[in-house]
C-alpha positions as CSV (number, residue, x, y, z in Angstrom):
1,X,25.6,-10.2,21.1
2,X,26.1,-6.4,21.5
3,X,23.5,-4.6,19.8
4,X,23.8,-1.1,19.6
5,X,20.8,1.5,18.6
6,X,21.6,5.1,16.3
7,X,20.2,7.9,14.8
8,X,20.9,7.0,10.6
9,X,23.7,8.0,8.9
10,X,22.3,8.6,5.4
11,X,25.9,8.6,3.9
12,X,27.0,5.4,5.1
13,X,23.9,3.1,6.1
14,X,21.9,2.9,2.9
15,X,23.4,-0.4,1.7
16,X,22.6,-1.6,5.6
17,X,18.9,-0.8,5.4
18,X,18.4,-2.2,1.8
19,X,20.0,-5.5,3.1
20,X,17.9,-5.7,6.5
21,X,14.6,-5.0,3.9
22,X,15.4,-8.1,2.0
23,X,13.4,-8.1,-0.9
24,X,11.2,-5.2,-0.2
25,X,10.5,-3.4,-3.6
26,X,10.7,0.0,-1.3
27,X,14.1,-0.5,-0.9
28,X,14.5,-1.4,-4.6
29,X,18.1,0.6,-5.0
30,X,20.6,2.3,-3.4
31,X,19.3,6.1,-5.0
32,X,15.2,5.6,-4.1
33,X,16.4,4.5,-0.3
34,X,18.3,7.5,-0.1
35,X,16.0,9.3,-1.4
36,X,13.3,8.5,0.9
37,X,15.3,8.6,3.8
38,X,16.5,12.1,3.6
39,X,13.4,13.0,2.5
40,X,11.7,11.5,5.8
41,X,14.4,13.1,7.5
42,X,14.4,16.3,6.1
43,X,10.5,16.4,7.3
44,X,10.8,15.8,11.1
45,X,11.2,11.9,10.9
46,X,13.2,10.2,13.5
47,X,15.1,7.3,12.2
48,X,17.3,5.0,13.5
49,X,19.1,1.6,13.1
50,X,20.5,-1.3,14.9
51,X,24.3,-2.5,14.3
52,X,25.8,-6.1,15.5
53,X,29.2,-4.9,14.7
54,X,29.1,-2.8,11.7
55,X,26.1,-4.7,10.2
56,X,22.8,-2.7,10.3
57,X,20.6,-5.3,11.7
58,X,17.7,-3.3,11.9
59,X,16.0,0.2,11.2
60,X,12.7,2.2,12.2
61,X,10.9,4.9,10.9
62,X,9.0,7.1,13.8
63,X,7.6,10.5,13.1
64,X,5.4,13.1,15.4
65,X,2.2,13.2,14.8
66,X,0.9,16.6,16.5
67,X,-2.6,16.4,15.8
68,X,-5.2,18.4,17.3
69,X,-6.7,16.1,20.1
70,X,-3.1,14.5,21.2
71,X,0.5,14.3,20.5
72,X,1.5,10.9,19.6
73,X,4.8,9.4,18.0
74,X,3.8,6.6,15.0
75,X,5.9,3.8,14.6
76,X,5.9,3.6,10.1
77,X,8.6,1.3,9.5
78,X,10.3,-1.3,11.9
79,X,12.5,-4.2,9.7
80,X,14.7,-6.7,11.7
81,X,17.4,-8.6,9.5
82,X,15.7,-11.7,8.7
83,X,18.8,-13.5,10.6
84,X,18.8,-11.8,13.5
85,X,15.2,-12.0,14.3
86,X,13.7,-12.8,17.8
87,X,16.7,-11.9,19.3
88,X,15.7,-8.3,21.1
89,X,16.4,-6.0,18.8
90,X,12.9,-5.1,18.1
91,X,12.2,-4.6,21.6
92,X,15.7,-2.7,21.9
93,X,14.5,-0.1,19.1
94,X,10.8,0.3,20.4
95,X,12.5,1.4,23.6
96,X,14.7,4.0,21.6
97,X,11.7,5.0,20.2
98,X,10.1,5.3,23.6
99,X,12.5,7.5,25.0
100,X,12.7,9.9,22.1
101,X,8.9,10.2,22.3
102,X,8.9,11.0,26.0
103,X,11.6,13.4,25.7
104,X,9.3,15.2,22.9
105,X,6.0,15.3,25.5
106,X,3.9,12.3,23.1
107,X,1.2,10.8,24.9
108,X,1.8,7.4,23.4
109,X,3.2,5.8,20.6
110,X,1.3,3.9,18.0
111,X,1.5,1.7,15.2
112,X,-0.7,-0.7,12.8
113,X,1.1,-4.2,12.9
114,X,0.6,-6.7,10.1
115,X,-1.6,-9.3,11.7
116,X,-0.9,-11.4,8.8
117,X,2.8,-11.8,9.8
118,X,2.1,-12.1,13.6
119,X,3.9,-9.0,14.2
120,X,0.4,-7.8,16.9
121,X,2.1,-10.5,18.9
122,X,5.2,-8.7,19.1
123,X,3.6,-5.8,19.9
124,X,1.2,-6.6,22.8
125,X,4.2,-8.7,25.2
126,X,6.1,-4.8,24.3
127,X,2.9,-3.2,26.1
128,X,0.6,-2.4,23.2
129,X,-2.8,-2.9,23.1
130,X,-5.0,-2.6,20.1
131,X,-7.8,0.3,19.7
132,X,-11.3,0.5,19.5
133,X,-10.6,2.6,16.0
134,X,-11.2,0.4,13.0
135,X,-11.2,1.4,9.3
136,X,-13.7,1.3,6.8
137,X,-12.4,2.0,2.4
138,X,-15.5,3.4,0.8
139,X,-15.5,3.4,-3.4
140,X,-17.4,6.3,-4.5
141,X,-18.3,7.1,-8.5
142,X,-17.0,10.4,-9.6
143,X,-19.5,13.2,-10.6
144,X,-19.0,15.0,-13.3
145,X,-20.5,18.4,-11.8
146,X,-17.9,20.7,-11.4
147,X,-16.2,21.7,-8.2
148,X,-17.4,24.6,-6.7
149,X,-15.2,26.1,-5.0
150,X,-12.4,23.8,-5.1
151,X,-8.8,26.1,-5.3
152,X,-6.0,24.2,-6.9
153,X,-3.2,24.5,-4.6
154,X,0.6,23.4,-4.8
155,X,0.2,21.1,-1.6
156,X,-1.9,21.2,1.6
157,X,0.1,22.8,4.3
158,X,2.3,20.8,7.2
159,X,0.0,23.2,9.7
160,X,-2.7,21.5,9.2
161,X,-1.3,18.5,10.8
162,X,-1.7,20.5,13.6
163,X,-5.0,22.6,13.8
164,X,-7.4,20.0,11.4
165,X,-8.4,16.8,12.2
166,X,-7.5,14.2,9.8
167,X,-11.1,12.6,8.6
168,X,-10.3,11.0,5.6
169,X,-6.8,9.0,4.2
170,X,-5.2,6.0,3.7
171,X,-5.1,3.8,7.1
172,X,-6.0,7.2,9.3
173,X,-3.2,6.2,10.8
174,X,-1.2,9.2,11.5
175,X,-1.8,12.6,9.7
176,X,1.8,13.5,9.6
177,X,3.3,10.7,8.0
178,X,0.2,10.3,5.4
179,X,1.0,14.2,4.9
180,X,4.5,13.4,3.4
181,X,3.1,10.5,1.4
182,X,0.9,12.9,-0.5
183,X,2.8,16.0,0.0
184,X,6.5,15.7,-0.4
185,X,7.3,14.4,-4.1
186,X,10.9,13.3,-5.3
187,X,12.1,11.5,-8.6
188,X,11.6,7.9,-7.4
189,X,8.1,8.6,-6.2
190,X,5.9,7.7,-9.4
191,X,2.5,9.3,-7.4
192,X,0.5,11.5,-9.4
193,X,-0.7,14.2,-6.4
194,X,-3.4,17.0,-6.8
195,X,-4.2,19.5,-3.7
196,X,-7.4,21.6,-2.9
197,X,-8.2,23.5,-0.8
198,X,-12.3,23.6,-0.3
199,X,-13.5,26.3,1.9
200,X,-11.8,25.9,5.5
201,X,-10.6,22.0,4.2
202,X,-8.1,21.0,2.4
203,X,-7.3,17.5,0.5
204,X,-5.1,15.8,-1.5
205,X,-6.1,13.2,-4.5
206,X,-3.6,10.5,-5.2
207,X,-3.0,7.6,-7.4
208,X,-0.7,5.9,-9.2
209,X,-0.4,5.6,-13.4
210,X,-3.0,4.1,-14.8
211,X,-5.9,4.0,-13.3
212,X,-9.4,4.8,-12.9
213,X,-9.5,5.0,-8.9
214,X,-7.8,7.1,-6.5
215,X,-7.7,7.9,-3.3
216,X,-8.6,10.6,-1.0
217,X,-6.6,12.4,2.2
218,X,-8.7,15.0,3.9
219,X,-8.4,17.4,6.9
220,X,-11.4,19.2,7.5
221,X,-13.1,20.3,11.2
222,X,-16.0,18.5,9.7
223,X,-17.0,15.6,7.2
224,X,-19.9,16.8,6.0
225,X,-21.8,15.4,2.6
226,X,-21.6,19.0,0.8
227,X,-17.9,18.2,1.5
228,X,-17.9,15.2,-0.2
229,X,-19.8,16.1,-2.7
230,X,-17.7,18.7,-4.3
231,X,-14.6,16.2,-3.4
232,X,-16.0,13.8,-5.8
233,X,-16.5,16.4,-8.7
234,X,-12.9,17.6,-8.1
235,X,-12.3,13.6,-8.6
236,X,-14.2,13.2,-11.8
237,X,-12.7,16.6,-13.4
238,X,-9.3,14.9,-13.0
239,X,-10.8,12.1,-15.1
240,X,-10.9,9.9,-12.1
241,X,-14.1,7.3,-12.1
242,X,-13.8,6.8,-8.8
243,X,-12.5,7.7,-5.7
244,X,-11.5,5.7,-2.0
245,X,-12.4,7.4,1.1
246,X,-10.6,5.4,3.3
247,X,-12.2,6.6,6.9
248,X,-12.7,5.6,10.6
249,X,-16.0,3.3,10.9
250,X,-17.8,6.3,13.2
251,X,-17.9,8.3,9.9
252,X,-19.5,5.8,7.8
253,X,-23.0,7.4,8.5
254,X,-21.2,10.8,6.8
255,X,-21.6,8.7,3.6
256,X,-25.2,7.5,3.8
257,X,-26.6,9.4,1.3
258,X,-23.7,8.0,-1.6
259,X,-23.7,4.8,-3.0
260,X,-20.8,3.0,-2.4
261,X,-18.8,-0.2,-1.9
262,X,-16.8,-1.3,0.7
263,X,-13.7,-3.1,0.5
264,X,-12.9,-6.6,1.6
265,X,-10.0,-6.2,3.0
266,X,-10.8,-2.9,5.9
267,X,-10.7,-6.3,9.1
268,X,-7.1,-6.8,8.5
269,X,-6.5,-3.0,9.6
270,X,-5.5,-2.9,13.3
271,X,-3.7,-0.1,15.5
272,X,-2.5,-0.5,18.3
273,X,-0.9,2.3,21.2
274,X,1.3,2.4,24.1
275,X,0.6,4.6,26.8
276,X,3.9,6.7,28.4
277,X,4.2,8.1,31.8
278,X,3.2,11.3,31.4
């Protein structure tokens, strides 16, 4: 079986992806796939697919992640075609992905597997190994003081990717890609996004129609508590009850003067890396 590895062709593969998805509400029709895709692509994402023949067999999502400690390239989306799984073409796109990172000076690639599938199995005979980094999703009540000096913007900037470290947001798995998930907007994206910038931080509150809660993304030299204090006001003057800070476990103690909860699910978070040659 002859399986040969692309770049996407967003006029012609959209049908291909949907059907190697399956049943993945993501993918849920022809107009929000392409959509996203040239959305992803249109913001530095590298995205390829797999073809048996002319059958897209599988796709991947990989974007830079040029952060201010390292250069990494995060693996966001790999789907096999439920028929032609465990057959190499995983492996055969992780290498793709491999190369591409190399060629663009990463350090290592990185991912966060679903343990629940088994995929961390996958991933550790393809050299990963998982991380010392675990996650920890804090539930914070709003205040309803109001913001200080909170500044309403249209969306955080793609340089901070670059020059702030990303403290606070969904997974912390890679600033760039949670960037776009709060930052770049299209008609099939029903996320109701506000941006701030607080002093030398900035931060983006998101959630999804209706709801009480919402969650956080933050870039910011330093998590401090005044920081967090004037993020939950911004929070409550959007009407928000509550808010997620979704952070690494070593800033927990940032948060020990708030009362919070913690969510039940934060042990089924994993990430794992891959060291290149450098």
């Amino acid at each position: 079986m002859e399986i040969i590895i692309r770049n996407v062709d967003i006029h012609t593969d959209i049908q291909g992806i949907r059907e190697a998805h399956g049943d993945d509400e993501h993918w849920g029709s022809d107009e929000a796939c392409f959509s996203s895709t040239k959305s992803s692509l249109e913001n530095g994402f590298f995205i390829q697919v797999a073809l048996c023949g002319d059958k897209i067999v599988g796709h991947t999502e990989w974007v830079i992640s040029d952060e201010p400690k390292h250069k990494f390239l995060y693996l966001g989306i790999m789907q096999i075609h439920e028929d032609y799984q465990k057959k190499g073409i995983g492996t055969k796109l992780l290498e793709s992905g491999a190369e591409y990172a190399e060629a663009n000076d990463c350090a290592f690639l990185r991912t966060m597997p679903e343990i629940e599938t088994g995929s961390d199995v996958f991933y550790e005979k393809c050299g990963f190994v998982r991380t010392k980094d675990s996650n920890s999703t804090l539930k914070i009540a709003t205040t309803a003081a109001s913001p200080n000096n909170a500044v309403r913007i249209d969306k955080v900037p793609f340089s901070v990717v670059k020059t702030l470290p990303f403290v606070v947001g969904l997974y912390q798995h890679a600033s760039a890609h949670i960037w776009k998930c709060y930052n770049v907007q299209d008609e099939y994206n029903n996320r109701i996004i506000a941006a701030y910038k607080i002093g030398n931080a900035y931060i983006n509150i998101d959630a999804f129609k209706p709801t009480d809660c919402a969650s956080v993304g933050c870039w910011s030299e330093e998590l401090s508590p005044a920081l967090i204090a004037e993020i939950l006001a911004v929070g409550g003057s959007l009407g928000y009850k509550y808010l997620n800070f979704c952070v690494l476990s070593e800033n927990v103690p940032c948060f020990d003067s708030f009362d919070y909860e913690t969510s039940e699910d934060d042990e089924d978070d994993i990430f794992m890396e891959r060291c290149l040659k450098q």
